[in-house]
C-alpha positions, -999 to +999 in steps of 0.1 A: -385+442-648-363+433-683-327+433-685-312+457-705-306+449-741-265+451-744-251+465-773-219+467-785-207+506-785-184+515-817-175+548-793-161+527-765-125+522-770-101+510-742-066+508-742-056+499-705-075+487-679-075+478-637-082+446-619-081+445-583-045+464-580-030+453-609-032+475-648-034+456-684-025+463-716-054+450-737-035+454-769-020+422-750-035+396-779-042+365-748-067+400-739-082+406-771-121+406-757-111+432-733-116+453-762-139+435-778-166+431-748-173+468-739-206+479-734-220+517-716-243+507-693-271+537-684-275+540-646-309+521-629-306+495-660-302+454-654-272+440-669-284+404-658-315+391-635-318+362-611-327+332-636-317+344-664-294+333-690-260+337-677-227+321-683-202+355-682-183+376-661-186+416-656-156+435-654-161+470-647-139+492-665-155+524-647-189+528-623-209+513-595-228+481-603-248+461-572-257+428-573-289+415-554-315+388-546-349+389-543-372+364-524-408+355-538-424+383-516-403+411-528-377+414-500-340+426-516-311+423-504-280+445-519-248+418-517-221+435-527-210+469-546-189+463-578-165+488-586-136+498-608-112+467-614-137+444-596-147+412-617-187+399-610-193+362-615-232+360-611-234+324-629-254+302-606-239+264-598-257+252-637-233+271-652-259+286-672-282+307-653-279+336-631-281+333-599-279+375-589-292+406-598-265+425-616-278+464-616-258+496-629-256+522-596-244+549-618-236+550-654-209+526-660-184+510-686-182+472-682-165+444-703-188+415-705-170+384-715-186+354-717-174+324-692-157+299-709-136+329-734-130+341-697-116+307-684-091+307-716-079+341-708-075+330-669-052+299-684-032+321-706-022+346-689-009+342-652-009+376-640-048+379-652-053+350-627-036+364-597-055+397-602-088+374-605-078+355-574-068+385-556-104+404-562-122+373-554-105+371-520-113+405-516-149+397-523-152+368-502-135+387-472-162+417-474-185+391-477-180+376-447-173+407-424-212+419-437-225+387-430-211+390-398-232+420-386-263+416-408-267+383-384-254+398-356-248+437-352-267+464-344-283+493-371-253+514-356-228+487-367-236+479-397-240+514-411-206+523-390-193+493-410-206+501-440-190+535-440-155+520-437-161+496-458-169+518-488-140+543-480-112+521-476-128+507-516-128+541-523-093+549-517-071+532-538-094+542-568-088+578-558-117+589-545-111+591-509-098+629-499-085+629-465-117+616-446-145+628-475-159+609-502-189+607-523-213+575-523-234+579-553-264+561-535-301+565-521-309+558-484-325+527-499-292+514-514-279+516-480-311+504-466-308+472-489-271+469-483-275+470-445-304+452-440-323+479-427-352+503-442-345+538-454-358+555-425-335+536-398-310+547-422-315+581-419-321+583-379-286+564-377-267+584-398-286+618-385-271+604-351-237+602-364-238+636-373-254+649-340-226+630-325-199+646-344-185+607-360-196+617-394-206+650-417-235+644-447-241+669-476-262+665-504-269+630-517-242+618-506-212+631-495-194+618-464-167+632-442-158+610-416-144+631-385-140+605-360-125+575-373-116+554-341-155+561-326-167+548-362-144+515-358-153+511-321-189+512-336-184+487-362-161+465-344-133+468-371-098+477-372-093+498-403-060+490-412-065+447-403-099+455-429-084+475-457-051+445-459-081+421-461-108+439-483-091+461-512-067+439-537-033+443-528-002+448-562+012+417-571 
C-alpha cells in the first residue's frame, strides 16, 4: 500500500471551522493555513503510513478518518476514530516519522498543517490551545477506557462499549437522533476496533438485537433501545463517559 498523493484543492474553501467544542474564524490571520492546508481526501485512501515521513497534524474539517498499526505479520489494530473538530498527531517520538496509520473512513475534508507551523499557531492564539488540549484529553480518556476492555472485557463489552462510545461522539456533531445513528463502517472496522474478527462481530451484535438492547439496518444504522442493559454490558456510565470523552465549550 502507498499513501495518497495530497493535493492542494482550488474548490476547497473554508471559512469557519470546529475543534473539539469550540468554532474558528480562519479569516483570523494567527489561522491563515487553516485555509491554506485543505485537502479532499477520497474514502479507503492513506493520508499517512507507519514510517513514513511525518512531521504534521490532521484536522478534520468533515469525515471519518482511523488511525492504525500494523505488526510484521499483518495483525491491525483500529486505535481511534477521528472525526469532525478532532486534531490527529501521528508524528512518532523522532519528530519526523509516522508512527500510525492515518486512513480516510469516508470521504473527508481535512486541513493538514505541518508541525512546527502548527506549534506557532498553538503559541499565538490561546483559545486554539485550549481546544487542542481539550480534544487531546478527550483522546487520551477514550484511549484508556478501550484499553481497558481490549485487555480485559469480554466480546459483549467491548462492542457494548464501542456502541456508546461512538454515539455519545456522534451527538454533539449532530448526528445522534434520539437513540439512532449511522456508523459508516464494515464489520471489519469494528472487528479491528474491538479487537475481535468480523464474524464475532456479527454473532454479538445479532445477539443484541435478539435481545432487544440494539436495532441494525443496512450497513450501518443503529438504534439503541435499551440504554442501561448496553452500559451494564459495557461497564460504563454514560453521562460520567460522555463529560470525559466528547470536548466540552470553553
Amino acid at each position: 500500500m502507498t499513501s495518497q498523493v495530497l493535493i492542494p484543492s482550488q474548490s476547497a474553501k473554508i471559512t469557519a471551522l470546529r475543534i473539539g467544542a469550540m468554532n474558528f474564524d480562519v479569516s483570523d490571520t494567527m489561522l491563515n493555513s487553516f485555509r491554506t492546508n485543505v485537502q479532499h481526501i477520497p474514502a479507503n485512501k492513506f493520508l499517512l503510513q507507519d514510517g513514513e515521513d511525518g512531521g504534521k497534524i490532521i484536522v478534520v474539517i468533515d469525515g471519518w478518518l482511523s488511525t492504525s498499526k500494523t505488526s510484521l505479520h499483518g495483525e491491525v489494530q483500529l486505535i481511534d476514530f477521528v472525526l469532525t473538530g478532532d486534531v490527529a498527531d501521528p508524528t512518532a517520538a523522532d519528530g519526523k516519522t509516522a508512527g500510525l496509520d492515518v486512513e480516510a473512513v469516508t470521504d473527508a475534508l481535512v486541513c493538514i498543517i505541518p508541525l512546527t507551523i502548527w506549534h506557532t499557531m498553538l503559541a499565538a492564539s490561546p483559545k486554539l490551545a485550549r481546544a487542542n488540549e481539550h480534544v487531546q484529553a478527550a483522546e487520551r480518556a477514550r484511549l484508556s477506557e478501550r484499553m481497558l476492555r481490549l485487555g480485559r472485557g469480554s466480546a459483549e463489552s467491548r462492542i457494548a462499549y464501542a456502541l456508546i462510545e461512538l454515539s455519545l461522539r456522534l451527538r454533539p456533531l449532530g448526528l445522534l437522533e434520539n437513540v439512532s445513528f449511522h456508523l459508516p463502517l464494515t464489520q471489519r472496522h469494528i472487528g479491528d476496533f474491538t479487537g475481535l474478527t468480523a464474524v464475532h462481530v456479527c454473532r454479538t451484535l445479532r445477539r443484541f438485537v435478539r435481545n432487544g438492547v440494539v436495532e441494525t439496518a443496512d450497513h450501518m444504522d443503529i438504534r439503541i433501545n435499551d440504554l442501561k442493559a448496553l452500559s451494564e454490558i459495557a461497564g460504563v456510565e454514560p453521562a460520567r463517559l460522555a463529560a470525559e470523552i466528547t470536548p466540552v465549550p470553553d
